[in-house]
C-alpha positions in Angstrom: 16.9 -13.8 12.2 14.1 -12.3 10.9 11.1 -13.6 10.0 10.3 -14.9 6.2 7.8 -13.6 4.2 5.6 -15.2 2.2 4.6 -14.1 -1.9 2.4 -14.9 -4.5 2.8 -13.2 -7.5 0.3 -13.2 -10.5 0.6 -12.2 -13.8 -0.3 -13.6 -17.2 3.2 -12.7 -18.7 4.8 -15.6 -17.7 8.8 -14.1 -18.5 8.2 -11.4 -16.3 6.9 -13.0 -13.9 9.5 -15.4 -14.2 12.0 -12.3 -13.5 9.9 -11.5 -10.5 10.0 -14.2 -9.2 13.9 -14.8 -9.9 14.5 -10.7 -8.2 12.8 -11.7 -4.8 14.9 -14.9 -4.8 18.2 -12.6 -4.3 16.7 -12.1 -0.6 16.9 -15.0 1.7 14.0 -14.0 3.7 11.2 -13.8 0.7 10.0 -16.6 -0.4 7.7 -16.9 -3.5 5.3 -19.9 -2.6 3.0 -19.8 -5.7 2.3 -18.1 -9.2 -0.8 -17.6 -11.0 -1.9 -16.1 -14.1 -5.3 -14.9 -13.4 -7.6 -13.3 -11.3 -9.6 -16.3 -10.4 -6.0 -18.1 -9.4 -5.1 -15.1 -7.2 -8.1 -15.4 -4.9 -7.6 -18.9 -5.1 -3.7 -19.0 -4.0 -4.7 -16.3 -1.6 -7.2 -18.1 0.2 -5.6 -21.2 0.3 -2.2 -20.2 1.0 -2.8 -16.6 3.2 0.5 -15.3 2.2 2.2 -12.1 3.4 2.0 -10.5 0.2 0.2 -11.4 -3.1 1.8 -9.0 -6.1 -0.8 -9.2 -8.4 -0.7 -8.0 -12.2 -3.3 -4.9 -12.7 -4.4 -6.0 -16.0 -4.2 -10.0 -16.1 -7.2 -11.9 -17.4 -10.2 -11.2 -14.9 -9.2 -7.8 -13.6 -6.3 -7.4 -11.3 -8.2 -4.7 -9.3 -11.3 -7.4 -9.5 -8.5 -9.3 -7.5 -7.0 -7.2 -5.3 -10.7 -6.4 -3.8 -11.5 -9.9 -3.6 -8.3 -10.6 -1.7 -8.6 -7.9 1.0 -11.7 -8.6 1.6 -11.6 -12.5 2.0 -7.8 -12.5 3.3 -7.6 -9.3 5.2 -4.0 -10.4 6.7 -2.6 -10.6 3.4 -1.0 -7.1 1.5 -1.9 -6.7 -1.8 1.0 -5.1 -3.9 -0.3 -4.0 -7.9 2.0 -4.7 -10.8 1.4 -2.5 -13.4 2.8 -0.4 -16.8 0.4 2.1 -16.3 1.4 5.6 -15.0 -2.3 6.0 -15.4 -3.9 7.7 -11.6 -7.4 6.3 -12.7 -5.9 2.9 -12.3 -3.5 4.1 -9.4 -6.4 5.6 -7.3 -8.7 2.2 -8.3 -5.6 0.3 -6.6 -6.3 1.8 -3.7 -9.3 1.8 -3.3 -9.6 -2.0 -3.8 -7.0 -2.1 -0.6 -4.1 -2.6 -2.6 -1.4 -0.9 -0.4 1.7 -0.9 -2.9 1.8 -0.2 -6.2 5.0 -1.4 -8.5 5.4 -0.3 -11.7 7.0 -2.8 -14.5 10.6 -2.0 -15.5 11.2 -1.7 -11.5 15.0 -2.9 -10.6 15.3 -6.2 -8.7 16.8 -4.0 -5.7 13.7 -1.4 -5.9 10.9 -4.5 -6.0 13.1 -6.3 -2.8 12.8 -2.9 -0.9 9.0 -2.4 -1.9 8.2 -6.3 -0.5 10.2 -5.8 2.6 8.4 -1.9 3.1 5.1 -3.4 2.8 5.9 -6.4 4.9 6.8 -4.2 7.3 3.4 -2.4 7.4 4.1 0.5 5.0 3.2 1.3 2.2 4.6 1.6 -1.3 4.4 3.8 -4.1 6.6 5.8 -6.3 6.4 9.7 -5.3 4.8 10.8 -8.7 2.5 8.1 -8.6 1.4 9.2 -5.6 0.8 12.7 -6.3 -1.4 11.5 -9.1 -3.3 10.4 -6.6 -3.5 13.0 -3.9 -4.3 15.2 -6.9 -7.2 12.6 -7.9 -8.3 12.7 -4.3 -8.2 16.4 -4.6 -10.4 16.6 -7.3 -13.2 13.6 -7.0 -13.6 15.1 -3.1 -13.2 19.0 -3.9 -10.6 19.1 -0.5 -8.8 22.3 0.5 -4.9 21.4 -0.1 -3.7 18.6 1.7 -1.2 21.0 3.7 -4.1 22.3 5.2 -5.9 19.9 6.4 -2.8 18.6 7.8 -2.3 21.4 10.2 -6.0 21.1 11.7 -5.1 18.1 13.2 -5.1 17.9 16.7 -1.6 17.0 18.3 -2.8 13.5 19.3 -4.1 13.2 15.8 -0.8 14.2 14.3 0.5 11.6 16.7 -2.1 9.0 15.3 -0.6 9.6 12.1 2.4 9.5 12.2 3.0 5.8 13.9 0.4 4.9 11.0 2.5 6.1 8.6 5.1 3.9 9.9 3.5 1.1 9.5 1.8 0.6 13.0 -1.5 -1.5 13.4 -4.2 0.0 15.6 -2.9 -2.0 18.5 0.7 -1.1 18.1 -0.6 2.9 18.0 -2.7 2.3 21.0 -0.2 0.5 22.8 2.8 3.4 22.0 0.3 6.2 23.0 -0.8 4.3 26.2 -4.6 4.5 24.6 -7.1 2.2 23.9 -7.9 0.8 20.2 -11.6 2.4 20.3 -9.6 5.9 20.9 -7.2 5.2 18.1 -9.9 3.9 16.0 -12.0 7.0 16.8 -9.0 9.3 16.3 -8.6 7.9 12.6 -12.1 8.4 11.9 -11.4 12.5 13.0 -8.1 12.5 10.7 -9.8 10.7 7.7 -12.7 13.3 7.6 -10.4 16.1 8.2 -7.9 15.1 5.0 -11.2 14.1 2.8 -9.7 10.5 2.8 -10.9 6.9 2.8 -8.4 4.9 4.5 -5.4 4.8 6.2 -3.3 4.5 2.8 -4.4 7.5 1.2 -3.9 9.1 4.9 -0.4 8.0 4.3 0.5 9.1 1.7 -0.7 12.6 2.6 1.6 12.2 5.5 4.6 10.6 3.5 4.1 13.4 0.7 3.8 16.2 3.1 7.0 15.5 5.1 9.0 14.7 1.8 8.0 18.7 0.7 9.2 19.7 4.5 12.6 18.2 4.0 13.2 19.6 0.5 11.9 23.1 1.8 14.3 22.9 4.5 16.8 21.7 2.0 16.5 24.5 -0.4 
């Protein structure tokens, strides 16, 4: 059986959190094991609990993004998923930046927000595709890059390797393990890929990855 995983979900709207909480319960193997209203009560439940996940409203009282970087900095083993209206990619690429590595927009089926908890539990991340072209394109513009398709194809073959098994989800370990390296040379490849696509962190790498082999597959479709 596979393992559980644990939730916290915050949000000041207490009917839909009510309704998230009630769409994760239709899977067996999340369970929601707090709920909070504010910022203050997501580091809280966070630090005190160290759930999996914590899905965390990105406008509660005290900043949801105030939240999320609190969280990933304090409980680095627990994902922080935003819940959001907003379309907006100032608040998408703020997410992300605060370490939030899923991003769920309101309105979301019980069946989509299941599949997004169990992606990011599984080390990927989440995001819905124009969401995260918004914020390649943000990337694009705050660093002044060359077209992500570019940089791609300057990676080295071991870097492309590196990649891709972070892409999927895999820790540093898990990479160096599968590539028969150690972590310092996995650690030091992501460094290279990071500078190469004009990126931050190992989300926005994958998303560049994610968005550049869904454009393969609809070339190859067409």
């Amino acid at each position: 059986m596979a393992r559980s995983v644990s939730v916290i979900v915050v949000d000041d709207h207490s009917i839909f959190r009510a309704g998230v909480v009630q769409s994760l319960a239709l899977d067996p193997q999340i369970r929601v094991i707090a709920e909070g209203s504010s910022a203050d009560e997501a580091e809280a439940l966070a630090e005190r609990l160290r759930p999996d996940i914590a899905l965390i409203d990105v406008s509660m009282p005290g900043g949801g993004i105030e939240a999320a970087r609190a969280i990933t900095q304090s409980v680095p083993e627990t994902k922080v998923v935003m819940l959001t209206v907003s379309e907006n990619d100032d608040d998408v690429f703020d997410a992300v930046e605060a370490g939030a590595i899923g991003y769920i927009l309101k309105g979301t089926s019980a069946r989509e927000m299941i599949s997004a908890v169990q992606n990011v539990a599984s080390g990927q991340t989440h995001m819905a595709p124009k969401l995260a072209l918004a914020l390649l394109a943000r990337a694009r513009r705050r660093d002044q890059v060359d077209p992500q398709w570019t940089a791609l194809e300057s990676l080295t073959p071991r870097e492309r390797s590196v990649l891709s098994l972070v892409a999927r989800g895999l820790s540093n370990r898990e990479v160096a393990t599968t590539l028969q390296v150690g972590e310092k040379a996995v650690k030091s490849h992501l460094t290279g890929i990071f500078g190469k696509l004009k990126v931050r962190n190992r989300t926005e790498a994958t998303l560049i990855a994610k968005a550049y082999e869904k454009q393969i597959a609809e070339w190859q479709a067409g």
